[in-house]
Every structure is written in structure tokens, then in C-alpha cells.
C-alpha positions in Angstrom: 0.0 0.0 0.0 1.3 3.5 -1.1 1.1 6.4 1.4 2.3 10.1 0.8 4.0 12.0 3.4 5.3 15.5 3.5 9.4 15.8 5.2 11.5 18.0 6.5 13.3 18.9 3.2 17.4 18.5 4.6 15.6 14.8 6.6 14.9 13.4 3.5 17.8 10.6 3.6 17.4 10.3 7.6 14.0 9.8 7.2 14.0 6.7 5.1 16.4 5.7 6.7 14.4 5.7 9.8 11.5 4.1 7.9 13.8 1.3 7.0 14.9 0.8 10.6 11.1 0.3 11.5 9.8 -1.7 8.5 12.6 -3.2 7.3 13.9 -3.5 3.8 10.3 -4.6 2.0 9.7 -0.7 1.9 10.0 1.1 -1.6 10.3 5.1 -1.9 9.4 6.9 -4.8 9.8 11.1 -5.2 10.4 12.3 -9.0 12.6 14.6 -10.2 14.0 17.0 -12.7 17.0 17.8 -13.7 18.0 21.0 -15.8 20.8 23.4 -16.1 21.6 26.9 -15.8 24.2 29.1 -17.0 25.6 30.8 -13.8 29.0 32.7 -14.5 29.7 31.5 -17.6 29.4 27.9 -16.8 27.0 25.3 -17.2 25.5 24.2 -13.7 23.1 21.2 -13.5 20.5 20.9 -11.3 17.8 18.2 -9.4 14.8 19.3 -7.9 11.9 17.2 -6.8 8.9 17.2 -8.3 6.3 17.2 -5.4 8.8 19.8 -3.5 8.3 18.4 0.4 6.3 15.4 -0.7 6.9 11.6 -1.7 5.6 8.4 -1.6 6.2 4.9 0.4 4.9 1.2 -0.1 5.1 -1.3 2.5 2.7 -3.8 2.7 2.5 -3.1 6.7 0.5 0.3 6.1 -2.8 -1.3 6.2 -2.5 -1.3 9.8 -3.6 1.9 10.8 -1.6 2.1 14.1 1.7 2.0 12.3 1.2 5.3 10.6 0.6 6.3 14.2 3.7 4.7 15.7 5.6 6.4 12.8 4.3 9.6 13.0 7.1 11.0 15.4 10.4 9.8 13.4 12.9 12.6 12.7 12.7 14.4 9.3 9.1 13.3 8.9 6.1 16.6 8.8 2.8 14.3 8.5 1.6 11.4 6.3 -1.5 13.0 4.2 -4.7 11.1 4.9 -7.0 9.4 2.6 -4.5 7.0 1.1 -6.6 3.7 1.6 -9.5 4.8 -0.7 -6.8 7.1 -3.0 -4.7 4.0 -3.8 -5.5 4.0 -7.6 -5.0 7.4 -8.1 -1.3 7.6 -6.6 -0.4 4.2 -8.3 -1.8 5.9 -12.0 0.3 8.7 -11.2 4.0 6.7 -9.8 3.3 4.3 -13.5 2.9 7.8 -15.5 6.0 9.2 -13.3 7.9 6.0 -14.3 7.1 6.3 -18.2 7.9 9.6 -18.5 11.5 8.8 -16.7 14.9 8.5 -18.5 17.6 5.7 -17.9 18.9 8.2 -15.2 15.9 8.4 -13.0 14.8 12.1 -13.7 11.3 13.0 -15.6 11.5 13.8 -19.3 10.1 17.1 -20.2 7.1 15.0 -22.0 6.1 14.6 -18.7 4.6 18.2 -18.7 4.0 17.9 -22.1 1.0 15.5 -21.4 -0.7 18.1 -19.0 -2.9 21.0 -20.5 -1.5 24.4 -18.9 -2.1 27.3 -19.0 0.9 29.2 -17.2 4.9 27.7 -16.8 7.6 28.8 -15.7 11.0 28.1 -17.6 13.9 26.2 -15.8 16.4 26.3 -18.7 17.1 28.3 -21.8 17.3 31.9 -22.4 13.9 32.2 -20.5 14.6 30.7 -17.2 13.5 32.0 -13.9 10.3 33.8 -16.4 6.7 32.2 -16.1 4.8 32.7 -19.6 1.5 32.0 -20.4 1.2 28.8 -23.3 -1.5 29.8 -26.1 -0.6 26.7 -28.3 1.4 23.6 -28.3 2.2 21.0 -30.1 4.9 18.4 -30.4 8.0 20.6 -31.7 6.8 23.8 -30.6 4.8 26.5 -27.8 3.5 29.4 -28.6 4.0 31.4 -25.8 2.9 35.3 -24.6 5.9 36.4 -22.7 4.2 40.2 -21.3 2.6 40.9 -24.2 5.0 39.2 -26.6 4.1 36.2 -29.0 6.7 34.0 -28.8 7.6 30.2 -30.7 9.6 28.5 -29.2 11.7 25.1 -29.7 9.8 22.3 -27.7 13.3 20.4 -26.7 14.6 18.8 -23.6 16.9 22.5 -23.6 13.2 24.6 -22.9 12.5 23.0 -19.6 9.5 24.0 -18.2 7.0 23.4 -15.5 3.7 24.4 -14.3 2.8 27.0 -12.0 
């Protein structure tokens, strides 16, 4: 069974650790992420960042006992465990399989991730645009269409354009 709990972000590692300790090894962990790059200084920098932001998910088959969650509820790095998960199970399995499709060999989400949602404002990670949220008036598979102010502006749909909703 899959719950979703929300952590202390620097207790990430510490807390599944801790979860480990307590379960053993039959538990899995699953929190996707990006990775894009910046040019800071006149260098290329690469960066993660997690999808969900504080959020990710956990399987063990032991989280049908409600008193666990309880019993775990005070381990270090850990905010809460967001309720609801025994009747949401289809939905957050949908989404880990979509996550997992959209991933590369490296573990990180593929900008046709996004791609696949209908938004209507982003903001840019990469590229000449990043940091800048744009609205999208029309997409298709090589190129947006965005409004940057009140700018029209194509651009190259490419794993360089990173983008994500806001």
C-alpha cells in the first residue's frame, strides 16, 4: 500500500532511513525529479529538484495497519503522512506508472512529462527564458506558442526549454 508524506526537506535521507529501521527492507520510496541546467558565470550548472517539492511516496505492505502510521508519525525528518490514502490508492499508483514512463535511464522525468498536461501558465527552468513564467497559447509536439508580457513567442519544444507548471 502507497502512502504520501510531506518531510523536512534537509531529513529526506534520515528519514528513510528511519522508515527502514522500523519496516525493514520490504519498503520502496518513490519522489520524482528534474534535472535541468543553468548558465551561472559562464558555466553550465546542473540541477535536481523534486517534483512534489516536500512530498513523496512509500509502499510497505504493513501500512494497512492503521496504528503503524501512528507509531511512525514521530520519526525525525518526517512533517505528517497525508490522509486518505486507503481509498486514493489507484490514483497515486496511476500517477508513480505515469511518473515512471515519463522517466529517463537516469531516473529524472522527461520534459514530456509536462507535455502531457494542459496548462495554461509555466515557468522556464532552462534556456534563455529561465527564472520567467509565460503563459502557453498553443502547443504541439516541436513547438509553444507562448505570450511572454505581451510578446508572442515560438519556441523550440526540446529537452533544452524545460518548463514546468505553475
Amino acid at each position: 500500500m502507497w502512502i504520501v508524506f510531506k518531510y523536512k526537506s534537509k531529513e529526506y535521507n534520515i528519514l528513510k532511513k528511519n522508515i527502514k529501521i522500523k519496516l525493514g527492507d520490504d519498503v520502496k520510496f518513490y519522489n520524482p525529479k528534474i534535472k535541468y541546467s543553468r548558465l551561472a558565470k559562464n558555466k553550465m550548472k546542473f540541477f535536481e529538484k523534486y517534483l512534489l517539492d516536500n512530498y513523496a511516496f512509500c509502499y510497505s505492505k504493513l501500512f494497512k495497519e492503521k496504528k503503524l502510521l501512528s507509531s511512525l508519525s514521530y520519526i525525525k525528518g518526517l512533517c505528517y503522512f497525508l490522509q486518505g490514502y486507503i481509498q486514493d490508492q489507484t490514483q497515486i499508483v496511476s500517477f508513480i506508472n505515469f511518473c515512471k514512463k515519463n522517466e529517463e535511464s537516469d531516473g529524472n522525468l522527461k520534459q514530456s512529462f509536462f507535455s502531457e498536461f494542459k496548462i495554461k501558465k509555466a515557468k522556464f527552468l532552462s534556456g534563455p527564458f529561465s527564472n520567467i513564467i509565460f503563459e502557453i497559447l498553443e502547443k504541439n509536439k516541436s513547438k509553444i506558442k507562448i505570450l511572454l508580457g505581451n510578446k508572442e513567442i515560438l519556441v523550440k519544444n526540446n529537452k533544452y526549454n524545460l518548463y514546468y507548471p505553475v
